[in-house]
N, CA, C and O atoms as CSV, one atom per row, in Angstrom:
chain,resi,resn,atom,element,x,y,z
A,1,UNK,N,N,144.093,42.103,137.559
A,1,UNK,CA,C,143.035,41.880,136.642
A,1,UNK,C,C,142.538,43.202,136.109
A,1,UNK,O,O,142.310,44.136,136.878
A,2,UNK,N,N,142.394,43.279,135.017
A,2,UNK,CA,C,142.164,44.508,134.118
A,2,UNK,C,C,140.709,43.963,134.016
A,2,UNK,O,O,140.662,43.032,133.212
A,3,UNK,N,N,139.459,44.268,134.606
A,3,UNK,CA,C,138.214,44.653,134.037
A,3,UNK,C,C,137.870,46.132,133.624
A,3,UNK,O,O,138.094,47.109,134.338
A,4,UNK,N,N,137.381,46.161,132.564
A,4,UNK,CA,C,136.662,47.102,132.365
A,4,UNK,C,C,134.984,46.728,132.130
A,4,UNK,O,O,134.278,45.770,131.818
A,5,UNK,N,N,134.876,48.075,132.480
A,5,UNK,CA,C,132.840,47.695,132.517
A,5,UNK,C,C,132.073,47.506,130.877
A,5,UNK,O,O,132.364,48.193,129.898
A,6,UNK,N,N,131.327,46.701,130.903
A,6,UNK,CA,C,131.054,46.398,130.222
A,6,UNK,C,C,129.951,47.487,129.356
A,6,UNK,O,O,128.860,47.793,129.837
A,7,UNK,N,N,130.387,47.945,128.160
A,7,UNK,CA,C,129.434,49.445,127.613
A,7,UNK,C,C,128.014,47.965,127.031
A,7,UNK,O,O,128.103,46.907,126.409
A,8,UNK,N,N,127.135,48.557,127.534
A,8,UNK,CA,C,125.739,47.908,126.811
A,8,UNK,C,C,125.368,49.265,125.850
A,8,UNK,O,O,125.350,50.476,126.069
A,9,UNK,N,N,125.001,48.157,124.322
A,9,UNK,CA,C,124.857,49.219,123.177
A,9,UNK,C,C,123.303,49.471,123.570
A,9,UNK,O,O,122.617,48.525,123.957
A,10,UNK,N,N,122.661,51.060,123.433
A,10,UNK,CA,C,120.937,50.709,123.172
A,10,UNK,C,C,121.321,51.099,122.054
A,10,UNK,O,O,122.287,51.757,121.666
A,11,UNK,N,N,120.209,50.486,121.435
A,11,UNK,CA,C,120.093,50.278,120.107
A,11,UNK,C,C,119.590,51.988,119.565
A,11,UNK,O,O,118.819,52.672,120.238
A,12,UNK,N,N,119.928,52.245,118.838
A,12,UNK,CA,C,119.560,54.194,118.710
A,12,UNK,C,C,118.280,53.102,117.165
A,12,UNK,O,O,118.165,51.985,116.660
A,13,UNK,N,N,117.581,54.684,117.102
A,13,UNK,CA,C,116.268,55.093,116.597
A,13,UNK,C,C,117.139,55.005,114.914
A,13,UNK,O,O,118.216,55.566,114.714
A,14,UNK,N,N,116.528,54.339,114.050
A,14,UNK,CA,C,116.971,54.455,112.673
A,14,UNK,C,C,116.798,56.053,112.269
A,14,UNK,O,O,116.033,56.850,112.812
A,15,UNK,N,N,117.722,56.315,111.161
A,15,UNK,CA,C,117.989,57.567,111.251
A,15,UNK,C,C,116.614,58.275,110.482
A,15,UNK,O,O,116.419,59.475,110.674
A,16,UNK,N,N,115.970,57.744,109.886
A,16,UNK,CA,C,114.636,58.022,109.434
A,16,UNK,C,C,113.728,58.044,110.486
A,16,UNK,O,O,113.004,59.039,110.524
A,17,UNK,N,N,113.585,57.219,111.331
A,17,UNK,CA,C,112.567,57.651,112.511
A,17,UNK,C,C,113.288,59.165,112.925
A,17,UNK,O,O,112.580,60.169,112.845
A,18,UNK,N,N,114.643,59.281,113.345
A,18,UNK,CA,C,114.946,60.320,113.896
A,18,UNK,C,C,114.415,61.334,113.429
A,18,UNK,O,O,113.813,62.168,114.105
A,19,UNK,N,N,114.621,61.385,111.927
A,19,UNK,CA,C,114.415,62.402,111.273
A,19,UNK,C,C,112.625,63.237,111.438
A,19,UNK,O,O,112.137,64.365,111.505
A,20,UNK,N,N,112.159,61.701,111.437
A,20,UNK,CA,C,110.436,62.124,111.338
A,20,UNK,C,C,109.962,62.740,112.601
A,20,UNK,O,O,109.081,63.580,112.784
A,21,UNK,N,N,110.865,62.040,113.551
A,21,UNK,CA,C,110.596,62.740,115.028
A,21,UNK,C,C,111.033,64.188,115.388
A,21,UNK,O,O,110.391,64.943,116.119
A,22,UNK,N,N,112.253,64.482,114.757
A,22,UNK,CA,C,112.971,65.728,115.011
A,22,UNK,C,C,112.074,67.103,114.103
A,22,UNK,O,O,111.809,68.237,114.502
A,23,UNK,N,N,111.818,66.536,112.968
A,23,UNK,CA,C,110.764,67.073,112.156
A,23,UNK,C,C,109.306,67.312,112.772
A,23,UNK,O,O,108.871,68.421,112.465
A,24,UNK,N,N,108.388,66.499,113.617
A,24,UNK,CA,C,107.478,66.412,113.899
A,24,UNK,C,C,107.495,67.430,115.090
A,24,UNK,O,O,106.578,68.246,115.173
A,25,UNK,N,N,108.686,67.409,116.179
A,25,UNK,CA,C,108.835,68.203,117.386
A,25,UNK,C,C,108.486,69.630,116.548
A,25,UNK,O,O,107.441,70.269,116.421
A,26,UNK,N,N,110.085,69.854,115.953
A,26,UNK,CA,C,110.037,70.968,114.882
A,26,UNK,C,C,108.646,71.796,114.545
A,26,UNK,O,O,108.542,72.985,114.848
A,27,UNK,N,N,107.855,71.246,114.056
A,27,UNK,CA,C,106.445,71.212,113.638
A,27,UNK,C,C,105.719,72.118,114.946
A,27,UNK,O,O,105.434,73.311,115.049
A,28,UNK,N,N,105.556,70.812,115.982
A,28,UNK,CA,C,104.791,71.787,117.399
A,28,UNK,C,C,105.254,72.606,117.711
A,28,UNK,O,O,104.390,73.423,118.025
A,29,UNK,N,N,106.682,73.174,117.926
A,29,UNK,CA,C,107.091,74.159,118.336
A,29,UNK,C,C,106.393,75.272,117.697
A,29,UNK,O,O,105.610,76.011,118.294
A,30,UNK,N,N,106.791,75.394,116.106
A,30,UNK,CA,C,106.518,76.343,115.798
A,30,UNK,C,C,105.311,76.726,115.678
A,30,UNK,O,O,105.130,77.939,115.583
A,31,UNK,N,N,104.057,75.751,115.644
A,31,UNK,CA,C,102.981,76.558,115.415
A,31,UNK,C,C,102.665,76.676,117.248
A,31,UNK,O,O,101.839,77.571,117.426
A,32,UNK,N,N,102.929,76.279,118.064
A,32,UNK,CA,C,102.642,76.599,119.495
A,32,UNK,C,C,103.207,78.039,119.360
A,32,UNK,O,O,102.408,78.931,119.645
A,33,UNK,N,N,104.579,78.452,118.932
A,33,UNK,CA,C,105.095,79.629,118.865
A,33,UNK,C,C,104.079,80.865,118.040
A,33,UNK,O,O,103.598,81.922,118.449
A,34,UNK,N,N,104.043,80.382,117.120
A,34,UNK,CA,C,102.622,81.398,116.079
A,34,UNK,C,C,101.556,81.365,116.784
A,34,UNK,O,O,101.043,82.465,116.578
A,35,UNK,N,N,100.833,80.735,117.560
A,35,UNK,CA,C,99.718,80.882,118.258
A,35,UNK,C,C,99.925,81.568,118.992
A,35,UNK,O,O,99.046,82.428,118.943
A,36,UNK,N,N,100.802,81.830,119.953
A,36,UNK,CA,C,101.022,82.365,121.188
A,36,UNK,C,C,101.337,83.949,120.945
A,36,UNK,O,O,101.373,84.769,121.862
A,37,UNK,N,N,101.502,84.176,119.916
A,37,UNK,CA,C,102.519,85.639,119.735
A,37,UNK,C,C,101.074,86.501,119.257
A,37,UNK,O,O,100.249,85.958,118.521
A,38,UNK,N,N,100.895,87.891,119.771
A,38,UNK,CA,C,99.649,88.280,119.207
A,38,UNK,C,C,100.079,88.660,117.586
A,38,UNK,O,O,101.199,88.556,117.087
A,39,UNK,N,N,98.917,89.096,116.985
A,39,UNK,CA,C,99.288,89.230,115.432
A,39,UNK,C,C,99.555,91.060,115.591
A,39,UNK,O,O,99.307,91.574,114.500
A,40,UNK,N,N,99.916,91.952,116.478
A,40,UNK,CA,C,100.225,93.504,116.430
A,40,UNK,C,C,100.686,93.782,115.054
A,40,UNK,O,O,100.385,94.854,114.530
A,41,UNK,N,N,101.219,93.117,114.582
A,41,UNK,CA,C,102.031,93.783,113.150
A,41,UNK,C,C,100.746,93.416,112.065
A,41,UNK,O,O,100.341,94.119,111.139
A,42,UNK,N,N,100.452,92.619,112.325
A,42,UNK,CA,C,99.006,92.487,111.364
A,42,UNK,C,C,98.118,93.715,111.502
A,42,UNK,O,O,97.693,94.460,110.619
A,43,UNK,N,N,97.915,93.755,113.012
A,43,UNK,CA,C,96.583,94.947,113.269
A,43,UNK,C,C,97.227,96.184,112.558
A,43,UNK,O,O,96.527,96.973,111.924
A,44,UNK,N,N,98.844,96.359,112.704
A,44,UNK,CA,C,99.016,97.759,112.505
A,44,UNK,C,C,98.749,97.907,111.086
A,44,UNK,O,O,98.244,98.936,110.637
A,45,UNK,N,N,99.062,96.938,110.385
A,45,UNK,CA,C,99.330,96.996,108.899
A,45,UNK,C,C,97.999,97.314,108.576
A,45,UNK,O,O,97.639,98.305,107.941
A,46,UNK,N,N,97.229,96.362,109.074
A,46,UNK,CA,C,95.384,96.642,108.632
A,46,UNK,C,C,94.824,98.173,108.773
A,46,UNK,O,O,93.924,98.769,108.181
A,47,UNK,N,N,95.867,98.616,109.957
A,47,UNK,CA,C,94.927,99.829,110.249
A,47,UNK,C,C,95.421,101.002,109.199
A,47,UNK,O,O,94.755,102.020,109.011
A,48,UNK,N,N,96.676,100.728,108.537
A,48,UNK,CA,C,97.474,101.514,108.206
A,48,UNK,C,C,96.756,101.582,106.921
A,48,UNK,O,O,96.457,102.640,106.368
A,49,UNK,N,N,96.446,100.192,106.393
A,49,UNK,CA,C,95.631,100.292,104.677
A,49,UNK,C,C,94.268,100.720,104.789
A,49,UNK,O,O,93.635,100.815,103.738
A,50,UNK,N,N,93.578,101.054,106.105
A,50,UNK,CA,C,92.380,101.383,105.806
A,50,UNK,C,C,92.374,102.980,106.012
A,50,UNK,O,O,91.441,103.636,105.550
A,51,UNK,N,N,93.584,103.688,106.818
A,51,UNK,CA,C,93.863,105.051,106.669
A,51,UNK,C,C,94.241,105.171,105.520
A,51,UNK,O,O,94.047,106.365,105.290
A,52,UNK,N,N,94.776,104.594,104.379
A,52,UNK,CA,C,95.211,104.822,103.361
A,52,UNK,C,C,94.293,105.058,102.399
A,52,UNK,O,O,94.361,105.915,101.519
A,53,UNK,N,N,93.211,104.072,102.642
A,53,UNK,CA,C,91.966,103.572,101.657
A,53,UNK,C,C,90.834,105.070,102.275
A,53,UNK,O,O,90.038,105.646,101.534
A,54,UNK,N,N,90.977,105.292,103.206
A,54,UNK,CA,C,90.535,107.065,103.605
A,54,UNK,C,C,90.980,107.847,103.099
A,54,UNK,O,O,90.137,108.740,103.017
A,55,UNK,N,N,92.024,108.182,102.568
A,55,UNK,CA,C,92.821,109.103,102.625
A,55,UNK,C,C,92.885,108.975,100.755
A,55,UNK,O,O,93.568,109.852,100.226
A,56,UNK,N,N,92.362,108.172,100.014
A,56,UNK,CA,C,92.455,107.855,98.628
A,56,UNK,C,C,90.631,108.006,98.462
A,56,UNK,O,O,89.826,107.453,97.713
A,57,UNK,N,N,90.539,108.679,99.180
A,57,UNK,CA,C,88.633,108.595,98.780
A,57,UNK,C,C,88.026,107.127,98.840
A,57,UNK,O,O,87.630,106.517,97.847
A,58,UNK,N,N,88.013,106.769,99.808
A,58,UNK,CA,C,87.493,105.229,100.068
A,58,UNK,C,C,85.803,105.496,100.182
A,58,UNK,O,O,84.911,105.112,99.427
A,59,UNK,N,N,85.723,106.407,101.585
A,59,UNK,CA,C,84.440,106.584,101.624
A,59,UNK,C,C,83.752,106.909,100.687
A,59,UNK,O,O,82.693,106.285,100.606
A,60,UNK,N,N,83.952,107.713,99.871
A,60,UNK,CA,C,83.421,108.155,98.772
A,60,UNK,C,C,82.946,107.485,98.016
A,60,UNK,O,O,81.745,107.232,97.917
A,61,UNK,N,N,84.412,106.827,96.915
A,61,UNK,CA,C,84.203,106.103,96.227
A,61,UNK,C,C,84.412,104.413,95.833
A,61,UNK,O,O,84.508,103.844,94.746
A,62,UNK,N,N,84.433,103.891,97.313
A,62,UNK,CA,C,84.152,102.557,97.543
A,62,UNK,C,C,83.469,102.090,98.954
A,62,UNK,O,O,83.690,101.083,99.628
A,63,UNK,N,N,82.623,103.104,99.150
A,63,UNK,CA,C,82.390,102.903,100.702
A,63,UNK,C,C,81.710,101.431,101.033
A,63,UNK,O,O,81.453,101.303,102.230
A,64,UNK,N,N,81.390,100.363,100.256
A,64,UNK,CA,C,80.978,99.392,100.986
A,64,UNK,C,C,81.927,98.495,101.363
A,64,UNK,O,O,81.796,97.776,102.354
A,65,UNK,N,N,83.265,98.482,100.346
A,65,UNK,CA,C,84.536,97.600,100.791
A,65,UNK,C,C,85.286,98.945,101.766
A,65,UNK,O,O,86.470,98.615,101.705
A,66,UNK,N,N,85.251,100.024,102.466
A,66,UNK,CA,C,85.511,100.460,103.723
A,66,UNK,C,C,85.253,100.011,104.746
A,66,UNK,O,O,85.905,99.552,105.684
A,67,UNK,N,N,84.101,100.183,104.502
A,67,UNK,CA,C,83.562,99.587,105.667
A,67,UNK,C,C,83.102,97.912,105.752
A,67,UNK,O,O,82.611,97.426,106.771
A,68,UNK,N,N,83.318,97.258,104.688
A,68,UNK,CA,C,83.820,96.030,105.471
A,68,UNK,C,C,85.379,95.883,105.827
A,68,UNK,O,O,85.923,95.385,106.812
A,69,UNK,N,N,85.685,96.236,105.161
A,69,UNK,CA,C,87.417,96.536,106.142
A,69,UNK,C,C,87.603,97.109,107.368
A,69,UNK,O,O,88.526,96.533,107.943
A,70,UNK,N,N,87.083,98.079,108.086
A,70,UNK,CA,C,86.266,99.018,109.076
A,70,UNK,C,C,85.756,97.676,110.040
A,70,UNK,O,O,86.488,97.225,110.921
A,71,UNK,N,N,84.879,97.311,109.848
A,71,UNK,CA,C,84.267,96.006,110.389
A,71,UNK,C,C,85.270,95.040,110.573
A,71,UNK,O,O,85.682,94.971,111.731
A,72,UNK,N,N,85.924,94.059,109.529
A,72,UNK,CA,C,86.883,93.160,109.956
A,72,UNK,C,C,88.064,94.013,110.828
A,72,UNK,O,O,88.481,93.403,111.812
A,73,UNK,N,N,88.505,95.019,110.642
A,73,UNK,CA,C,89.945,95.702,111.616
A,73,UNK,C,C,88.752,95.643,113.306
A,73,UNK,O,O,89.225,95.073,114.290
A,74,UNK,N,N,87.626,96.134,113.381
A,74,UNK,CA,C,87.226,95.961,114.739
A,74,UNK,C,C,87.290,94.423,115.199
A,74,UNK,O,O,87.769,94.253,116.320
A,75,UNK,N,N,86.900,93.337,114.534
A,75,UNK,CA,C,86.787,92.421,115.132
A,75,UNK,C,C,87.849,91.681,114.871
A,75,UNK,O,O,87.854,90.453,114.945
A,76,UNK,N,N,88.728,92.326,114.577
A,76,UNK,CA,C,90.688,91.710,114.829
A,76,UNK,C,C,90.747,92.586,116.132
A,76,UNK,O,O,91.471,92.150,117.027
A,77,UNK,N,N,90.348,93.290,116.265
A,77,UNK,CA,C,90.998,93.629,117.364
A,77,UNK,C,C,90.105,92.942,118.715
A,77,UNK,O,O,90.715,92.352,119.607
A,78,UNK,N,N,88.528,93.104,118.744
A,78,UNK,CA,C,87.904,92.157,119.569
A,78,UNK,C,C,88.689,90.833,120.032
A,78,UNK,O,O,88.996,90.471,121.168
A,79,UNK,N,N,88.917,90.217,118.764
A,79,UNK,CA,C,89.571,88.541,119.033
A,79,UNK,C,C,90.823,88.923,119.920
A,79,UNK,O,O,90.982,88.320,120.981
A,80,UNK,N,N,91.950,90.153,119.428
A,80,UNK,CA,C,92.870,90.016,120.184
A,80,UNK,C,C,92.523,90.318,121.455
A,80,UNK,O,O,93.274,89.945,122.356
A,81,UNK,N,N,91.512,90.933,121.717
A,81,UNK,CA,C,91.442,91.389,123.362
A,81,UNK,C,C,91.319,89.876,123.740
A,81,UNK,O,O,91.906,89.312,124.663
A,82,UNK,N,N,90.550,89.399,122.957
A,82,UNK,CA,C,89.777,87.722,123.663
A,82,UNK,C,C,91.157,86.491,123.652
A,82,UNK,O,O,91.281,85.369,124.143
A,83,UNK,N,N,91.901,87.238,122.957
A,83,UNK,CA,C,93.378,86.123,122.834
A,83,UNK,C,C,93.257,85.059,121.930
A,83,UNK,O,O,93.925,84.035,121.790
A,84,UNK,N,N,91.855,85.686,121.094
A,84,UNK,CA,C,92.427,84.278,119.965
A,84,UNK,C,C,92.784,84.996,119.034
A,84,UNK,O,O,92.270,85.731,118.191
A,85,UNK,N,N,93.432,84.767,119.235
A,85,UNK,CA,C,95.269,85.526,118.219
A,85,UNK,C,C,95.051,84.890,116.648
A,85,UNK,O,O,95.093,85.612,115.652
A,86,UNK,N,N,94.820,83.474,116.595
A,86,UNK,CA,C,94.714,83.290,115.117
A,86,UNK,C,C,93.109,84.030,114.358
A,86,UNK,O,O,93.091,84.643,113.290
A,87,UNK,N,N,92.232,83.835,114.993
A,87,UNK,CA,C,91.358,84.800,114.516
A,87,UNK,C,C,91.592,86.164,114.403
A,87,UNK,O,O,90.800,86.653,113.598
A,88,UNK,N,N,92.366,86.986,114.885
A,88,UNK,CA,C,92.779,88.175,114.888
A,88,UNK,C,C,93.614,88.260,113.910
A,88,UNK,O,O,93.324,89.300,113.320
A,89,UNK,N,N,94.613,87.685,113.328
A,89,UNK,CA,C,95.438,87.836,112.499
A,89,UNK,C,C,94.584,86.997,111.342
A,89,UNK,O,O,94.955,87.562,110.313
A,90,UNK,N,N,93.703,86.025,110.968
A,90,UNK,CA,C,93.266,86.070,109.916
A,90,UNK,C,C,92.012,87.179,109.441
A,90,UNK,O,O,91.635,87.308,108.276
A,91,UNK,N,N,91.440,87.976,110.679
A,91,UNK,CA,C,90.734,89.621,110.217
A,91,UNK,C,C,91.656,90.092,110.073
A,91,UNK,O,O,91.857,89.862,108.880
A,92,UNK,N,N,92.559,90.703,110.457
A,92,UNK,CA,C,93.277,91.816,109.922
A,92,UNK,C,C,93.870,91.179,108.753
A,92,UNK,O,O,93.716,91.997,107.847
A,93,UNK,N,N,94.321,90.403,108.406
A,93,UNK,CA,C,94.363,90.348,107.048
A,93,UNK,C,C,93.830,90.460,105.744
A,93,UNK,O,O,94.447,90.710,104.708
A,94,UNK,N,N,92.070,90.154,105.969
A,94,UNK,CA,C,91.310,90.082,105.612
A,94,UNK,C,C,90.737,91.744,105.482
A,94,UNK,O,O,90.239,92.274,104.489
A,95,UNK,N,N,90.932,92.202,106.511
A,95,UNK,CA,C,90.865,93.738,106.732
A,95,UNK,C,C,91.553,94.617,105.712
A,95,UNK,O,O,91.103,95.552,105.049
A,96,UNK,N,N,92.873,94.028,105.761
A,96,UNK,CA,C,94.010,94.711,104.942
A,96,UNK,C,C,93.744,94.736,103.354
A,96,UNK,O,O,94.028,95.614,102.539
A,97,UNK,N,N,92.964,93.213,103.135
A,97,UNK,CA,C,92.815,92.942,101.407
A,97,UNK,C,C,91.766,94.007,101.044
A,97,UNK,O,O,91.741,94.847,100.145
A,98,UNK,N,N,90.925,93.707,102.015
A,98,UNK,CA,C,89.459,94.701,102.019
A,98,UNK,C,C,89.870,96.369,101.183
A,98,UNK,O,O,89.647,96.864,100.078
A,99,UNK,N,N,90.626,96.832,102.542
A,99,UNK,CA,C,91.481,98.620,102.478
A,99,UNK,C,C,91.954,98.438,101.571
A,99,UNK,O,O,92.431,99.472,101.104
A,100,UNK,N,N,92.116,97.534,100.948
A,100,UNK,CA,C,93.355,97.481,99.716
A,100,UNK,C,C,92.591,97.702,98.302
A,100,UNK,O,O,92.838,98.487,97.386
A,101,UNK,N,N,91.622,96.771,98.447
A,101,UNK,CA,C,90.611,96.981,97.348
A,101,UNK,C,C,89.627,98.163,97.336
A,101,UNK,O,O,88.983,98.467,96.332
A,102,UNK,N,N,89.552,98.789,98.467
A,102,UNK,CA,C,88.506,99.924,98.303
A,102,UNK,C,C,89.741,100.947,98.025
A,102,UNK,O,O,89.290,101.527,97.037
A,103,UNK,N,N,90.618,101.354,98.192
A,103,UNK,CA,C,91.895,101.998,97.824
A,103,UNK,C,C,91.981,101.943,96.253
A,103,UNK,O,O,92.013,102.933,95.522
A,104,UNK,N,N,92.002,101.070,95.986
A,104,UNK,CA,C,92.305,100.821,94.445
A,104,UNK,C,C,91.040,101.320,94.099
A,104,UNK,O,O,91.228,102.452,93.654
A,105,UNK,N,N,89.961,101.071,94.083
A,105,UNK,CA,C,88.640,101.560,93.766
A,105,UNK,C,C,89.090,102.905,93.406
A,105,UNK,O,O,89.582,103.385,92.385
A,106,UNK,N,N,88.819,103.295,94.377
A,106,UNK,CA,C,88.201,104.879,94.827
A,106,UNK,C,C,89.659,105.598,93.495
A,106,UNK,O,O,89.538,106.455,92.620
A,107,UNK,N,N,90.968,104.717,93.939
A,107,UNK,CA,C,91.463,105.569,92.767
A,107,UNK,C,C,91.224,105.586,91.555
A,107,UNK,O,O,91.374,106.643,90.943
A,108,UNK,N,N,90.603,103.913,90.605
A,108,UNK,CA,C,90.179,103.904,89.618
A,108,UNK,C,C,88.891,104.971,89.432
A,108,UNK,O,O,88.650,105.423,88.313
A,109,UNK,N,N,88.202,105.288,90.424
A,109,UNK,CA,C,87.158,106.082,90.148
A,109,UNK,C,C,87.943,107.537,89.665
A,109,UNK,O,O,88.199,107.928,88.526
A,110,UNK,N,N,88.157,108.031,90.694
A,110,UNK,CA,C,89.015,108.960,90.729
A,110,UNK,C,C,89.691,109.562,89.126
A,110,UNK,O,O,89.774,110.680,88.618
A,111,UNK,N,N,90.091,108.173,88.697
A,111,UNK,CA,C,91.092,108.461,87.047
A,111,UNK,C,C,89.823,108.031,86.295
A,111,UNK,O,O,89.853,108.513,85.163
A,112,UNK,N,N,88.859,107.392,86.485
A,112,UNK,CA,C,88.071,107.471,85.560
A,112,UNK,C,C,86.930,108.892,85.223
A,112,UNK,O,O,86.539,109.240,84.109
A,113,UNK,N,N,86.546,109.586,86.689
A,113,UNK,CA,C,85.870,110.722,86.503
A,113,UNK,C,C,87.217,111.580,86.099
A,113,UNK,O,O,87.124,111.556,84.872
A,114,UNK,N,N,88.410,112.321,86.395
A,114,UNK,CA,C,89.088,112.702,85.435
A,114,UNK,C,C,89.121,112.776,84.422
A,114,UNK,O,O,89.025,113.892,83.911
A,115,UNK,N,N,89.301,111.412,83.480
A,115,UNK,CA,C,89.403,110.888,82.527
A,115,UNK,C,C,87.747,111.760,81.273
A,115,UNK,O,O,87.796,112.320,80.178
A,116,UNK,N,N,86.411,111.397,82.325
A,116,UNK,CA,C,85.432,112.013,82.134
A,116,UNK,C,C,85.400,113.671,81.436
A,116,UNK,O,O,84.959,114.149,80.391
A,117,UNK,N,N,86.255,114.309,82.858
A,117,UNK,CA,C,86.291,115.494,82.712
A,117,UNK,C,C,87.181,116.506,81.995
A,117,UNK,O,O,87.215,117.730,81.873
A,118,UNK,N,N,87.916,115.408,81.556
A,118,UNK,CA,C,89.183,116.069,80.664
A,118,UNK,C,C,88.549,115.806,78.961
A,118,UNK,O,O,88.916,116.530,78.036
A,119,UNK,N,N,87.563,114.658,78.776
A,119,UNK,CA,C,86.258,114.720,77.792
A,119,UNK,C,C,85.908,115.287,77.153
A,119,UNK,O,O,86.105,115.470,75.951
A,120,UNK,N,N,84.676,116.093,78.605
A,120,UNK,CA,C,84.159,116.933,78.298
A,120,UNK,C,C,85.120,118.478,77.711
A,120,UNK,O,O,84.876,119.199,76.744
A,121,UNK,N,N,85.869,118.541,78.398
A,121,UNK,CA,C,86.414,119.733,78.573
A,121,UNK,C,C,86.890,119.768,76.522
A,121,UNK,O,O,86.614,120.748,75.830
A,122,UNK,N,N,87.468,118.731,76.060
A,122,UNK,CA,C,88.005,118.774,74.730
A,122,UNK,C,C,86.403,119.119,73.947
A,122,UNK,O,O,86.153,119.955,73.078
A,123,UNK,N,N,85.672,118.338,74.487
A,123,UNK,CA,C,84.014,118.417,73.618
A,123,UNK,C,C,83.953,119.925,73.569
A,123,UNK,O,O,83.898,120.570,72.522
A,124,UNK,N,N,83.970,120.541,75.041
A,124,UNK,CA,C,83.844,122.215,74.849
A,124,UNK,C,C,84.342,122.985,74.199
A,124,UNK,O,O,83.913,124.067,73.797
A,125,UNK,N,N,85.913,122.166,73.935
A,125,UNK,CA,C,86.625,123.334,72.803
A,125,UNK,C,C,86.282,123.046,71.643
A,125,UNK,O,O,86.207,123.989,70.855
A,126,UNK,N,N,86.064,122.103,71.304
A,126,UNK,CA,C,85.495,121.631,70.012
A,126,UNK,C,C,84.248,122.698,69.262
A,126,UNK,O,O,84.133,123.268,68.177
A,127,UNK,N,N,83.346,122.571,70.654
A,127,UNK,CA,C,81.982,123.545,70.055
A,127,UNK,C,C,82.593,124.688,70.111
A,127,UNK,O,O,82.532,125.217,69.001
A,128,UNK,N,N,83.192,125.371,70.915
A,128,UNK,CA,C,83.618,126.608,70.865
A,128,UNK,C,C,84.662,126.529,69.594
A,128,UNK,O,O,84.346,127.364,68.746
A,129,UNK,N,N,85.579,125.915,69.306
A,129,UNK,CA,C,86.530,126.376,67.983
A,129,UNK,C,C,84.955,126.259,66.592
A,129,UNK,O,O,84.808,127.152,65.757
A,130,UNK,N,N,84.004,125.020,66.663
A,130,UNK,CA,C,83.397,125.299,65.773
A,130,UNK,C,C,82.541,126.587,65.526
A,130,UNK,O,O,82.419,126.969,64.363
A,131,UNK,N,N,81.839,127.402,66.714
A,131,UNK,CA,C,81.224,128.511,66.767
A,131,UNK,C,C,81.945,129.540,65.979
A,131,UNK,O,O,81.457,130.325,65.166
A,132,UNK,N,N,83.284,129.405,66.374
A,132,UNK,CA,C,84.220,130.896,65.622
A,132,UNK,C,C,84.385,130.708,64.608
A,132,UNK,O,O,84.893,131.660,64.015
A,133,UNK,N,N,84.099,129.460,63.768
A,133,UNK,CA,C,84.930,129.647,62.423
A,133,UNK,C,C,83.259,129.756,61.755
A,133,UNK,O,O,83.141,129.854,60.533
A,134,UNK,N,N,82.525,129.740,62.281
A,134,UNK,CA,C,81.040,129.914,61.583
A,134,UNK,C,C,80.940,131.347,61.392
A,134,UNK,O,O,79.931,131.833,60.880
């Protein structure tokens, strides 16, 4: 007698549930993964645009977006000590836009007093070429 065992089918998951399920896992992983990872490349970047935004006359000539950039880079880094990692990486980002905009400032200032002084400087030759020919 030839028996063989009898295969019982289970019925599998329509391929659309599969999909929504495999998708949905997909989903937790990754933001469990983004939560967990500190944001370091954020902090560095933040810290890097607000040395930049120093180093372009920030203090000078945008010192109130410095120092709120100054302010948000400390309390990215607070949160990371505290491990909430997504608060830390949305300051330093926030940090970064900050440095970014007082950067740009300070240089528009920068080309605009230039701009000023290269002005004046034509106004001076002006009176002076008019003095000599009088």
């Amino acid at each position: 007698m030839d028996t063989k065992p009898s295969k019982t089918k289970c019925s599998p998951l329509p391929p659309a549930t599969r999909w929504v399920a495999t998708a949905t896992l997909s989903c937790a992983l990754l933001l469990a993964a983004c939560a967990g990872n500190p944001p370091t490349s954020e902090l560095a970047v933040a810290s890097q645009a607000v040395n930049a935004a120093d180093t372009a006359g920030g203090t000078q000539y945008a010192p109130v977006e410095i120092r709120t950039a100054r302010d948000k880079l400390v309390a990215a880094e607070r949160a990371l000590a505290d491990k909430d990692y997504d608060k830390a990486r949305q300051l330093a980002q926030q940090a970064e836009w900050d440095a970014r905009v007082a950067e740009r400032k300070a240089q528009a200032e920068k080309v605009q007093r230039a701009l000023q002084d290269a002005q004046q400087a034509v106004e001076e030759l002006r009176e002076e070429t008019y003095r000599g020919l009088q």
